[in-house]
C-alpha positions as CSV (number, residue, x, y, z in Angstrom):
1,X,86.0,-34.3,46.4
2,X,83.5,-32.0,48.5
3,X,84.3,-30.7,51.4
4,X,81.5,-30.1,53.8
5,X,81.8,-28.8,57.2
6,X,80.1,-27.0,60.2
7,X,81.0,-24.0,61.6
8,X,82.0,-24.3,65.1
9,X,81.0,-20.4,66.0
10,X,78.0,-19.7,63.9
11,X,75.3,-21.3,61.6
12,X,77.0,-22.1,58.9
13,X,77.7,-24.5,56.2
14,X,81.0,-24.3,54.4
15,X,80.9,-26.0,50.9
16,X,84.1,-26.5,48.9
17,X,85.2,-28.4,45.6
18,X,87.6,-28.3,43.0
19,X,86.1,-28.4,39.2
20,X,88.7,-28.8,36.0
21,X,86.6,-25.8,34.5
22,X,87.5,-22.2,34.2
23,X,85.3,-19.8,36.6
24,X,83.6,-18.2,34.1
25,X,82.1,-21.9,32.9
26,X,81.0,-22.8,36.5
27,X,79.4,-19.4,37.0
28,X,77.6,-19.9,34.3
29,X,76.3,-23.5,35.2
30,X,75.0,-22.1,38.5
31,X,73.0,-19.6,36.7
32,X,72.1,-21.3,33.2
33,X,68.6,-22.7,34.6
34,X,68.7,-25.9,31.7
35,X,72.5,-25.9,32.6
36,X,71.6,-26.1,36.3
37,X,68.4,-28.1,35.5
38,X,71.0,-31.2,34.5
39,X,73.2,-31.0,37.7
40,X,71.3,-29.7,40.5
41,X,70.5,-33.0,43.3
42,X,71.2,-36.5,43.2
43,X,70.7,-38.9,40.4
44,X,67.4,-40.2,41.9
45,X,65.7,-36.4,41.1
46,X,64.6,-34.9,38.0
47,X,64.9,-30.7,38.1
48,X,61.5,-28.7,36.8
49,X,62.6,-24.8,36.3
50,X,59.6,-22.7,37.0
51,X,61.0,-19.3,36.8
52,X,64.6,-18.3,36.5
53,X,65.9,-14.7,36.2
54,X,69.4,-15.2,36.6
55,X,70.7,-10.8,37.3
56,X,71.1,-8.8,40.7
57,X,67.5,-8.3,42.2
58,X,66.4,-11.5,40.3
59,X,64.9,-14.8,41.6
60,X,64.1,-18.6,41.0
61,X,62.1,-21.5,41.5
62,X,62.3,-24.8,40.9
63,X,60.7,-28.4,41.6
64,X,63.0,-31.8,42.5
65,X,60.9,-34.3,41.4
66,X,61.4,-38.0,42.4
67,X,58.5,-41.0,41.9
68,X,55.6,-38.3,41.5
69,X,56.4,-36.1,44.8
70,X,57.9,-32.6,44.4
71,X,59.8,-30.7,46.6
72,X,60.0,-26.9,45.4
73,X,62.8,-24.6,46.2
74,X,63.2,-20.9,45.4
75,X,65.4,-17.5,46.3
76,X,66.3,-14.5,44.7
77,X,69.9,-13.5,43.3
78,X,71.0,-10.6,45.2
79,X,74.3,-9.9,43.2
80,X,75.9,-11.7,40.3
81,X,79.6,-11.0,39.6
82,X,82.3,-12.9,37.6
83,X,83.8,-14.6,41.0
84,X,80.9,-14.6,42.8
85,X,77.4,-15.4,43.4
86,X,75.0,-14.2,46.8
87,X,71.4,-15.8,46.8
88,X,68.6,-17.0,49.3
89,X,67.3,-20.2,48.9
90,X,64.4,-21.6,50.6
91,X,62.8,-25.1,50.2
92,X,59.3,-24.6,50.3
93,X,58.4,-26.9,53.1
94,X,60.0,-25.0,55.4
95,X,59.3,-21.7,54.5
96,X,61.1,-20.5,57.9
97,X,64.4,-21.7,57.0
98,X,66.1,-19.4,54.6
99,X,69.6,-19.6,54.0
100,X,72.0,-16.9,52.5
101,X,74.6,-18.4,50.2
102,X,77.6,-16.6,48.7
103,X,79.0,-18.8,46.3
104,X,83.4,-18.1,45.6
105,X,84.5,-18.6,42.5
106,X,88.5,-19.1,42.7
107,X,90.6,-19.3,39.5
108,X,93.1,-21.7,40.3
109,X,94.6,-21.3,36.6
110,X,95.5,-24.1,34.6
111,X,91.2,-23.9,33.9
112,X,90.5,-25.1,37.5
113,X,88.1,-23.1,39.9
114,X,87.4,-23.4,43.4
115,X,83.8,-23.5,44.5
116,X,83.7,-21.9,48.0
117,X,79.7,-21.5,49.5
118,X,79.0,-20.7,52.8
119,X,75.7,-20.7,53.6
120,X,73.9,-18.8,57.0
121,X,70.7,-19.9,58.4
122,X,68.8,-18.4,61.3
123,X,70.0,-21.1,64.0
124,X,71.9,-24.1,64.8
125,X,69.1,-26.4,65.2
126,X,68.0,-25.3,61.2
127,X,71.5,-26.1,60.1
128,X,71.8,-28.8,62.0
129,X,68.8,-30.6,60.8
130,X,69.8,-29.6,57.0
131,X,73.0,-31.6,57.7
132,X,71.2,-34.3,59.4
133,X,68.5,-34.4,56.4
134,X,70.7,-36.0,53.5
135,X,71.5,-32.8,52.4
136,X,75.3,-34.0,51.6
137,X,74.4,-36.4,49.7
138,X,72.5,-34.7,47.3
139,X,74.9,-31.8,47.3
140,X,78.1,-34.0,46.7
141,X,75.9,-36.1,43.7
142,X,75.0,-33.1,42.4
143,X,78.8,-31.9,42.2
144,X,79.7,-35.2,40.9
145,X,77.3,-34.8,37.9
146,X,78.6,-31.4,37.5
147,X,81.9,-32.2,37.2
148,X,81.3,-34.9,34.6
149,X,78.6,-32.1,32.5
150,X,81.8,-29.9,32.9
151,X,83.9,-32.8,31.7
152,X,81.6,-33.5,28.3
153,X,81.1,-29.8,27.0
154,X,85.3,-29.7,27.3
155,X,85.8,-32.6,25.5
């Protein structure tokens, strides 16, 4: 199940979920751009990878694409480690709201990982709106789909 919650203090979005995958596999779907092409967003979305250069000092776009309108995202990775992941990421429409995500990956053992993200934005009333904007329910269809891409290449 994700997890999503508010911070009470600051503006920022705590992410977490529990994947039956060892870190290094979810890692790697988070930077693999056909890998995250497949998960990324809720079913209703197709992913278009425009550029992808998954290292430190690297960056991305991509395009969601649902019944002929886009909505194009991008960011840059700022550091790239085994057990964690920091990036920007930007949806293009709102080109003022960038958000700074650090992305935990926990090894649980047993192969289970624990996807921690926070993400920081400039103000209350951007986070706010991102939680008000359906956000969550892409994010938690994306996870689901995840978990079952996860769930295929193990079996």
């Amino acid at each position: 199940m994700t997890h999503v919650e508010a911070d009470a203090e600051l503006p920022i979005i705590w992410i977490t979920r529990e994947f039956q995958a060892a870190p290094g596999r979810l890692l790697r779907a988070h930077t693999d751009p056909d890998l995250f092409a497949r998960w990324i967003g809720p079913d209703s979305l197709q992913t278009r990878i425009e550029h992808w250069d998954a290292r430190t000092g690297g960056s991305f776009r991509y395009v969601s694409i649902r019944g002929g309108e886009e909505y194009a995202f991008y960011g840059s990775f700022h550091q790239i480690r085994p057990d964690r992941l920091v990036q920007t990421f930007t949806y293009e429409g709102d080109p003022e709201a960038v958000a700074l995500n650090t992305l935990w990956f926990d090894d649980l053992g047993d192969g289970r990982t624990r996807l921690r993200t926070r993400s920081l934005v400039d103000s209350f009333e951007t986070r706010d709106g991102w939680l008000r904007s359906g956000m969550e329910i892409g994010l938690r269809d994306g996870y689901d789909k995840l978990e079952r891409m996860l769930s295929d290449e193990a079996g």
